[in-house]
N, C-alpha and C positions, 0 to 999 in steps of 0.2 A: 570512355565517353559514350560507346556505342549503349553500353549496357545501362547506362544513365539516362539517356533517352530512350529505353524500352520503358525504365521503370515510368519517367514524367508520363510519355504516350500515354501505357495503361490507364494513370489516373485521368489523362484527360481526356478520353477515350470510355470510360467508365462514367463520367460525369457528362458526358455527352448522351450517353445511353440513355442516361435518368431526365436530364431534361427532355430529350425527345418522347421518350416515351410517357412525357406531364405525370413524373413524379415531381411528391413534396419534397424539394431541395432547399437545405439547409446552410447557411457558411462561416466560420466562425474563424479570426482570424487577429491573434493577440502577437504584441511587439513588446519586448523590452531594452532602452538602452541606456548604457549605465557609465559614466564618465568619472574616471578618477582625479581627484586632486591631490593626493598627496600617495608614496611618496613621492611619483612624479605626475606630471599631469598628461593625461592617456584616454584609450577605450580599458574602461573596467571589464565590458562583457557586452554581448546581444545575444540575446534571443528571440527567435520567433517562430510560431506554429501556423500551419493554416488547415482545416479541418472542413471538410465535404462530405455530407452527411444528408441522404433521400432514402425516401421508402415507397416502395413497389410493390405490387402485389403480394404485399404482407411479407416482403423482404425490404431486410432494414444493410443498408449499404455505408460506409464512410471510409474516407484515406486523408489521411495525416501525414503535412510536410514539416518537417525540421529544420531548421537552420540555426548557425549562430556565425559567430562573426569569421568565422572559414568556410560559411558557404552550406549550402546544403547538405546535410549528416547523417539524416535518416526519413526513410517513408514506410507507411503502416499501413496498412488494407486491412479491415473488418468485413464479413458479409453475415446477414442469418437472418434466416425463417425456415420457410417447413415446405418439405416435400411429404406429399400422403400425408401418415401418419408419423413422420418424423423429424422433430428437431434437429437443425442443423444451424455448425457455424465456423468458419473459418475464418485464420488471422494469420496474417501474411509482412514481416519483417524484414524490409532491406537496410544496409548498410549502404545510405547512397553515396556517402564519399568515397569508398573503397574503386566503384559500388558493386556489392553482392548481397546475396540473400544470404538473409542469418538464420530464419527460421521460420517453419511452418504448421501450425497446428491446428487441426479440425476435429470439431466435437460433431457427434451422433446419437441423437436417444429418443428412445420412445417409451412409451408404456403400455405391456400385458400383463392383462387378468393381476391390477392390481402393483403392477411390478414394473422399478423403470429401469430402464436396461439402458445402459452409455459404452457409449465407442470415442478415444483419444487416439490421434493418430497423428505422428509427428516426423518432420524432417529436419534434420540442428546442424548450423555447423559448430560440431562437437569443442574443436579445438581455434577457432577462427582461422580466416585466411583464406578457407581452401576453395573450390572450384567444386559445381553439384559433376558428381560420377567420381571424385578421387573419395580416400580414405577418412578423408579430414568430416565429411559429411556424414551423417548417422540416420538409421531409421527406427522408430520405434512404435508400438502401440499399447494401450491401454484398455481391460473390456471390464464391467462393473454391473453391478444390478444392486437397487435398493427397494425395501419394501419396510411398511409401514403401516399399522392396524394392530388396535384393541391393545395401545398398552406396549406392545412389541415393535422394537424395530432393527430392522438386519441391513446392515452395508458389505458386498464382497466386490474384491477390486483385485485383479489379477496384470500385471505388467511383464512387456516384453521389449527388453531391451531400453526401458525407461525407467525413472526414477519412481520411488512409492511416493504416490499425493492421494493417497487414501486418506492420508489423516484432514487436510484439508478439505474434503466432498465430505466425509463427515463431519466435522464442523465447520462449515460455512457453505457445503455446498457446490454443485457444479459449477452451477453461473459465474459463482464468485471467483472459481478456480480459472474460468477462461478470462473472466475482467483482468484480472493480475496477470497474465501473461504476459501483457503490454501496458504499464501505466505510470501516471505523476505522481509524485507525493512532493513538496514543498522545492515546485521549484527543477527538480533533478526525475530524470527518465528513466524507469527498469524498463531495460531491453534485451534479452527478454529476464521476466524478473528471478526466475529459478525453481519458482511451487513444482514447477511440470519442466522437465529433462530429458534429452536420451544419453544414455549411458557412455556409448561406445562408436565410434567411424563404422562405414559400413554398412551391408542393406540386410545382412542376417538379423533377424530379428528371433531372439533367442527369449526363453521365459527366464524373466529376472525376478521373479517375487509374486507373492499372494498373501491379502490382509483378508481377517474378516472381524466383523464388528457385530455385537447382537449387545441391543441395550433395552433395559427392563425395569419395572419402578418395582419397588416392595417396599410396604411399609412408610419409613417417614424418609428415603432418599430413591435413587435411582443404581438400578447397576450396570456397569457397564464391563464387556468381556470381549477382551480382543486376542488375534492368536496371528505370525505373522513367519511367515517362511521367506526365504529367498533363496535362488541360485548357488550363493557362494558358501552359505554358510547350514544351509538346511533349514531347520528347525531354528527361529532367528530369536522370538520370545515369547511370551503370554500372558498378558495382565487383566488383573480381575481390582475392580473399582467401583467405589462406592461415590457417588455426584448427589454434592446439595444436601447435605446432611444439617438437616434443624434441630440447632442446639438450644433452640429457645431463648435462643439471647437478641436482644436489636441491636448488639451492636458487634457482632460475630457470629460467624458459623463457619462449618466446614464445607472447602468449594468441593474438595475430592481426600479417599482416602484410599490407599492404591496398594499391591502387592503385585509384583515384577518380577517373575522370571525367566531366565537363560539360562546357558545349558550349563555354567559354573557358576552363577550368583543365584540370588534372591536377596531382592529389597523391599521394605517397609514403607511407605513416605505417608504423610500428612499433611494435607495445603490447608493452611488458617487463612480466612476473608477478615480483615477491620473491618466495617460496612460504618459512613458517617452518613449523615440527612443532606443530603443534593442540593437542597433551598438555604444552606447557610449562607451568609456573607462570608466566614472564612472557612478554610476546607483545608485542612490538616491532613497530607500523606502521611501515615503511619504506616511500621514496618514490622511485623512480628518477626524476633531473633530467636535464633534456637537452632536446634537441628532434629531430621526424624519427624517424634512424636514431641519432644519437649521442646515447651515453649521458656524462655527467663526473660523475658522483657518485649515493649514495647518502645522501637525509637520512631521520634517524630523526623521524616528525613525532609520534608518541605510545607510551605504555608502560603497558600495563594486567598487573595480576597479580594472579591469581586462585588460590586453594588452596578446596578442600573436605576436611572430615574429620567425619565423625558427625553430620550434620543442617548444620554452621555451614559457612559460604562467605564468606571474607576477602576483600577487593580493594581494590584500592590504584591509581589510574591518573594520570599527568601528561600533559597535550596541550603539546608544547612550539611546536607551531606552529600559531598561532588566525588566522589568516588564511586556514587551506584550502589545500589542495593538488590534484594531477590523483594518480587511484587510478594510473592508467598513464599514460605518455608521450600527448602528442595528447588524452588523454580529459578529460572536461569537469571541471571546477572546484569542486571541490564545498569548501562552508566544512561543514566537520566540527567537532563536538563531540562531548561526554559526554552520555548521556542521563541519570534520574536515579537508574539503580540500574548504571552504572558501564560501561553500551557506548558505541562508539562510532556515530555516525550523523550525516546529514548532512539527517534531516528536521526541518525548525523547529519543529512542535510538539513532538516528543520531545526536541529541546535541554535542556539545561539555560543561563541566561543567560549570555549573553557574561561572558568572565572569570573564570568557573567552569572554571578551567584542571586544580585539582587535588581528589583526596576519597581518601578510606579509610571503607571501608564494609563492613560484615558481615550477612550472610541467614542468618535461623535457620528450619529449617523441621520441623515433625517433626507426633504425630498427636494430634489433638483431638477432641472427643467427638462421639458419635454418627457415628462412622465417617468423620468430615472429618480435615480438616487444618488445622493454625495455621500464619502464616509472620510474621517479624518484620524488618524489614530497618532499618538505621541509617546513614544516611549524612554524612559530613561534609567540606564544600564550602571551597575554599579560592582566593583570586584571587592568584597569587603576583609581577601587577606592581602593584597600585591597592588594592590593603585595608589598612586602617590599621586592621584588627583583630590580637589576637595573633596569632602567626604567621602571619598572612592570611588565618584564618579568614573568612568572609563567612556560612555560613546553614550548619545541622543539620535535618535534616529524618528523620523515623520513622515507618514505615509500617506498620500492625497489623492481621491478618485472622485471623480463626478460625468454624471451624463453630460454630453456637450450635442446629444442630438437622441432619435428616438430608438437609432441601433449604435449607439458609437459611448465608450466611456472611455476619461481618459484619466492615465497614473499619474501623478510626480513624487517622490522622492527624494532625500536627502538624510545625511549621517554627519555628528560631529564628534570629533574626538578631541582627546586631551591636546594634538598637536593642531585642531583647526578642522578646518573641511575635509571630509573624508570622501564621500562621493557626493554625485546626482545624478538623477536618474529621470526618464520619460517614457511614459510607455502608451499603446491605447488597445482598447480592447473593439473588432467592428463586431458586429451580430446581422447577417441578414439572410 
């Protein structure tokens, strides 16, 4: 408890600083509660976040509370801006029901003569559970430099006692490597999400690895040359890739075409793109099969179709193939579904349940009072090998939001299935 009340203090103690000292403070603080009717009648779930967010002398400050219906679960601390000449940011993870800290990690970078130079520096508890100064705790850091001009560009990222997220700052970047540290995707929390790790308990910080990357355009594609050592294994691999290959087709090309070596293999690989026009009403996932470099067919594995006109957005999707597929030749496996306002994705919280093959759904959205907005969405879910409901209906689920003031919206919810009412739900979102 003791240590539960350090954590609350800090924030409120951190939020006292900012309004005293007449920062922009910001509060954002969303509720959901979810009542089940069937099979018995209960609390389905709550959740709720509360979010404190000012900026100060060009330092941007927020902490984030967690709750659900056990009570308090987790708090988050963000900070950054810049000292001199260098970017800085840290993010700070407790476990407040435990409560202890899970993890700690601050970014550092700047740029010379052209060149930006970053610094990751982390504390994990590696194995959970443990207490900061036992073994269960870990230290690690990360140093990198990227540079950029005329055509050329070089990424080098050296790790100690940390996992490689090299691959990630090269495609996507820094920023994007510290937002994922801590974040939402439909619903459910990565805490912390995994991009960035320390390896091992302990405050030795040992070199575990070194990537480099040098990429380069010639002709009609780009190349791309990576080489990657680590600790354990030396010499780890080295691949040479060719990105964006214009085959002159509109309706394919090559995304990469790659050669991979290690100290006993060497592979080949080939990724084929489908590429369709983004403005159709229907929009066919297709799949090229094959393996390697040879391609023998194209399957069509889903069909989504979307129209808008005057506020309403109709959609209508079938997945004809619920086993999953590779997006490209070689690439990994992903079991794809429907989410449940009619995309497609292949992360398990935004699922919709296995069998939910097919829906026809409609979004109404238009302007509600005091300067908000209403939105209405209706969906209806269908399993078209195992439902012994009409037409293989299986659940209906509606989803209702509208301003009810000029920082306040609020949700309602409801699902119906084959057996009757399935849940309801309430929720509001404040803003001030």
């Amino acid at each position: 408890m003791k240590r539960r009340a350090w954590v609350l203090g800090l924030a409120a103690v951190l939020l006292a600083a900012g309004v005293a000292h007449g920062a922009t403070t910001s509060v954002t603080w969303s509720s959901w509660l979810q009542i089940n009717l069937q099979p018995a009648f209960g609390l389905g779930g709550f959740d709720s976040s509360l979010s404190v967010s000012y900026a100060i002398g060009g330092w941007a400050l927020s902490s984030t509370a967690l709750l659900d219906e056990t009570g308090l679960w987790n708090v988050f601390f963000d900070a950054g801006g810049a000292l001199g000449g260098f970017a800085v940011r840290s993010l700070v993870d407790f476990d407040a029901a435990a409560p202890e800290l899970r993890a700690w990690l601050s970014s550092v970078s700047t740029g010379i003569g052209g060149v930006r130079f970053y610094g990751l520096f982390m504390i994990d508890d590696v194995h959970g559970g443990g207490a900061i100064g036992d073994a269960w705790f870990g230290t690690g850091s990360t140093l990198g430099a990227i540079w950029e001009g005329d055509g050329l560009a070089i990424w080098a990222q050296a790790q100690f006692n940390m996992t490689d997220s090299s691959k990630y700052v090269y495609l996507y970047g820094l920023d994007w490597l510290m937002d994922h540290f801590v974040f939402e995707e439909c619903g459910t929390w990565y805490k912390p999400a995994g991009y960035v790790d320390v390896q091992t308990g302990g405050c030795s910080v040992f070199w575990s690895g070194v990537s480099l990357y040098v990429e380069f355009p010639i002709c009609c594609a780009d190349v791309l040359a990576q080489i990657s050592f680590s600790a354990e294994d030396g010499f780890d691999h080295i691949l040479f890739e060719l990105l964006n290959v214009d085959l002159g087709l509109t309706w394919m090309n090559v995304e990469w075409v790659d050669v991979w070596y290690t100290v006993e293999s060497k592979s080949v690989n080939a990724v084929f793109d489908v590429s369709i026009a983004d403005n159709l009403c229907f929009t066919p996932y297709l799949a090229l099969t094959g393996g390697g470099t040879l391609i023998d067919g194209i399957d069509l594995k889903a069909l989504l179709f979307e129209c808008s006109w005057d506020g309403y957005t109709f959609k209508a999707g079938h997945l004809f193939d619920e086993d999953g597929w590779q997006e490209y030749l070689n690439s990994t496996y992903y079991d794809y579904g429907w989410t449940w306002d009619g995309e497609l994705t292949y992360l398990d919280p935004c699922k919709v349940p296995d069998g939910y093959d097919e829906f026809f759904g409609v979004e109404i959205e238009g302007d509600a009072c005091c300067g908000g907005e209403y939105g209405l969405s209706a969906f209806v879910w269908f399993d078209t090998g195992d439902s012994t409901g009409i037409f293989d209906w299986v659940e209906t689920r509606v989803m209702f939001r509208t301003a009810i003031g000029p920082n306040t919206d609020l949700r309602l919810g409801m699902s119906v299935t084959q057996s009757g009412g399935n849940w309801i739900g309430v929720g509001f979102d404040l803003h001030w």
